[in-house]
N, C-alpha and C positions, 0 to 999 in steps of 0.2 A: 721650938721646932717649926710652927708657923712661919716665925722670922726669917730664919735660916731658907724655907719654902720660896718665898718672896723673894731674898738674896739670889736663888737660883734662877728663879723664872725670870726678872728683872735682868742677869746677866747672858741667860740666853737669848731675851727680845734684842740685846743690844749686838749679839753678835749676828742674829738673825738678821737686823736693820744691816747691819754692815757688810751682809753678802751681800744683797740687795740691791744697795748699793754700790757694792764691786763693779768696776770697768773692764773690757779687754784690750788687750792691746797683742795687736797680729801685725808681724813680720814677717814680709817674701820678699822673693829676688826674682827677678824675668830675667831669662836671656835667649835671645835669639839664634838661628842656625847658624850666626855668624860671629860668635860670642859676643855679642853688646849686650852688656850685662843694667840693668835698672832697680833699683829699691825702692819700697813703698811701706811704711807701716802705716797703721789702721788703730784709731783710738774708737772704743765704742762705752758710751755713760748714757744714761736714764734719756734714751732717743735723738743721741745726740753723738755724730760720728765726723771724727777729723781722718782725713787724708792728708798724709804729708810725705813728700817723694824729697830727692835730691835738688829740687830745683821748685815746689808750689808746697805751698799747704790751702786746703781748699776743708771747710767747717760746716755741715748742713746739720740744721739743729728742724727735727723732723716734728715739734710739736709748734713750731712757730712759723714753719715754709722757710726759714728764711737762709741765704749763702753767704759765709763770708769766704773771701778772698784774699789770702795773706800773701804782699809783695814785699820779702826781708830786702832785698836787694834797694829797695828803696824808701825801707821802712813807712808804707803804706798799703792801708787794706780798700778792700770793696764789698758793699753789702747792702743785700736786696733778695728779693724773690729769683727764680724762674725767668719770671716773665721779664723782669728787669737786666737781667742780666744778658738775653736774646738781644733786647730793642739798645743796650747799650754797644754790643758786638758788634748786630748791624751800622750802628750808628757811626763805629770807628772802620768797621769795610768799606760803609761809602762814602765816608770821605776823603778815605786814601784812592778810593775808584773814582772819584770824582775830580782830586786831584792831577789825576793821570791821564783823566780825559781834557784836563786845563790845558796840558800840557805837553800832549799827544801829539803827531802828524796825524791830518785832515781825513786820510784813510783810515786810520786807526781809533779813532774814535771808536767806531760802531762795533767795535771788535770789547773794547771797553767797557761799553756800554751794555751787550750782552751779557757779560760777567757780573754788572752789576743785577740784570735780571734773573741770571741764575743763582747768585745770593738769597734773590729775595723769595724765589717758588723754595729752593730747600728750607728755607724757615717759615713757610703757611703753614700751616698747621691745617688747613683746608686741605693742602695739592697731599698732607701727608695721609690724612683721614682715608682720600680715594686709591690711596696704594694698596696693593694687594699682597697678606702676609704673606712670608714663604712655609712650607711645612716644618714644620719639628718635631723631629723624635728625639727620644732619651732612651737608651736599651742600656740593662745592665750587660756588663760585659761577661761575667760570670767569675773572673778575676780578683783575689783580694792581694792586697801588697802591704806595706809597712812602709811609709814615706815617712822620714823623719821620727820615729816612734808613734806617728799613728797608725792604727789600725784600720784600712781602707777599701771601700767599695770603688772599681771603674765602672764607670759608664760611658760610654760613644754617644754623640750628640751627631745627628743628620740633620740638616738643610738641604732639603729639595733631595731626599734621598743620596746625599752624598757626605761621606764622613768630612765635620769639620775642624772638630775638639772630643779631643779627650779627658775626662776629668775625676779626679779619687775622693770620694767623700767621706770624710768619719764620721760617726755618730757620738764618739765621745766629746766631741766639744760642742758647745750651744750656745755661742757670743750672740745669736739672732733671735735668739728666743723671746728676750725681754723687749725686744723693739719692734716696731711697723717696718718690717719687711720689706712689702712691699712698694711704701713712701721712699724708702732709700734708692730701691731699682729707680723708680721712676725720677728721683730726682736725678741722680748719676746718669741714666738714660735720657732724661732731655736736655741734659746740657751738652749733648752728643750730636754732630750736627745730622748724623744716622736715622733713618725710620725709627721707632722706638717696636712697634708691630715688628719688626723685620730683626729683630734683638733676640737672641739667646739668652739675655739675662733678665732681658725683661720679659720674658715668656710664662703663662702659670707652670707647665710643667717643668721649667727650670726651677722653679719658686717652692712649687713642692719638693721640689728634690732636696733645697739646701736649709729649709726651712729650719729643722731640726740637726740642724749639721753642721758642717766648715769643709769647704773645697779647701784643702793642703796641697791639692797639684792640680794642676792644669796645661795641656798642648793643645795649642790651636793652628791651625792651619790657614799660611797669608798665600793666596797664587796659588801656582805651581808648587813651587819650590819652598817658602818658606815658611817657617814655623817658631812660636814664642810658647815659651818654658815658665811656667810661672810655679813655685815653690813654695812654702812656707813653710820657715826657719824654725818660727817659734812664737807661740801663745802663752802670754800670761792675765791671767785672772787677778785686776789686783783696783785697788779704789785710788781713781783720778781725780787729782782739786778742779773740783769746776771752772777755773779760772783759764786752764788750758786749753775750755775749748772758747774762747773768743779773743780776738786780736789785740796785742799788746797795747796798752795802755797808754804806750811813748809813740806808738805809729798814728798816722793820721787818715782819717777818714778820706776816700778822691774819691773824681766819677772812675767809669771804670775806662774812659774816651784818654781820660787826662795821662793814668798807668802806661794804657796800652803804646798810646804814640811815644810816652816816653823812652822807651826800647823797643824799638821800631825795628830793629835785625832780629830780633828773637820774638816778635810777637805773629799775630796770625797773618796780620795786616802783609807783612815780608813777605807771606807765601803769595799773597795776593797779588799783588806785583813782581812777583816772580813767574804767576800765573799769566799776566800780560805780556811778559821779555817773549816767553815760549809764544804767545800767539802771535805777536809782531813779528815773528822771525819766522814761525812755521805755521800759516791761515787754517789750517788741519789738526791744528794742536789740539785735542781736546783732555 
């Protein structure tokens, strides 16, 4: 009988170990007022959460700080901190802004050269400290819905007393519960070139809100006029080989300077100098 005792507990510790251990994995779709539609699933294991969309996969493993950065397109990653990952960005803004000033008409210089200054105030971390956050509220909206088969709370989100986002939250799912929360906001949020103070998602009362939950919807509000639709399709509960959350084994380690120039129409660097065409052409362009 004892034996038999032993057999049971021994096979429940083991299934117990193996919830435990369980991962999730969350799929959504965005789309815009103008149907441009975007995909994003979300792997989440023992503090350690992958993003992978149609075009990046991006790996923050929340007990080590550290990013990786997967580029399939040219079977190479990047990986570092935070902080690393800032000073390698700026690193490839100014040298494409410095290029440009190489290479500039004599008047235009100075026009270049301010761009490179406002590069550099949005990423102090000093000019960000003395910003002033905006207000936030969260009200329940009093509304329950059924997004998908979940079962859903709204709530209206205000900035500076004006509706920004709306968002349905369940209480049956709790992919967040096992992990540092709020390491994840902040990391996602500073790799943003945004206030993080000045963030909805990085807010406590945002934090509270999803702590014990899962946003299944969300509308937000761009301008005037437009607005992004973010959904989720579908949540499973299931255990990920650990191997999935770091960079294939056949890619190769690069700075993140070397990635980025090498696709220089798609990277940030393009907007930047796309940022220059507008101000050569229009002194006012801001």
């Amino acid at each position: 009988m004892r034996s038999n005792i032993k057999v049971i507990l021994v096979c429940l510790l083991c299934i117990t170990s193996l919830y435990m251990q369980a991962g999730w994995v969350i799929s959504e779709v965005s789309e815009d007022n103008y149907g441009n539609k975007s995909y994003q699933t979300t792997f989440i294991q023992n503090n350690v959460i992958r993003f992978e969309t149609q075009s990046s996969i991006a790996i923050i493993d929340l007990k080590s700080s550290i990013i990786t950065i997967v580029f399939s397109n040219h079977k190479l990653y990047w990986q570092g901190t935070i902080d690393d990952f800032k000073k390698g960005t700026m690193e490839v803004f100014e040298q494409k802004l410095q290029n440009i000033v190489a290479t500039a008409e004599p008047e235009q210089k100075e026009i270049a050269k301010e761009l490179i200054e406002k590069l550099r105030s949005e990423n102090n971390p000093e000019v960000d400290s003395l910003s002033i956050p905006n207000k936030i509220e969260i009200k329940f909206s009093g509304n329950y819905d059924s997004i998908n088969g979940f079962y859903s709370k709204k709530y209206n989100i205000f900035i500076s007393d004006s509706l920004t986002e709306s968002i349905w939250i369940t209480d049956s799912l709790k992919p967040y519960q096992d992990i540092n929360l709020e390491s994840m906001i902040s990391f996602t949020e500073q790799l943003k070139p945004a206030n993080t103070s000045n963030s909805v998602e990085g807010s406590e009362k945002y934090l509270n809100l999803i702590k014990n939950g899962l946003a299944v919807k969300s509308t937000k509000q761009y301008g005037p006029y437009g607005t992004l639709t973010t959904v989720v399709t579908s949540v499973l509960q299931t255990k990920i080989n650990p191997d999935f959350f770091e960079a294939p084994p056949t890619y190769r380690k690069a700075k993140l300077i070397e990635i980025m120039l090498m696709d220089d129409a798609k990277s940030p660097t393009r907007r930047l100098q796309d940022d220059f065409n507008n101000a050569k052409n229009n002194p006012l362009y801001d």
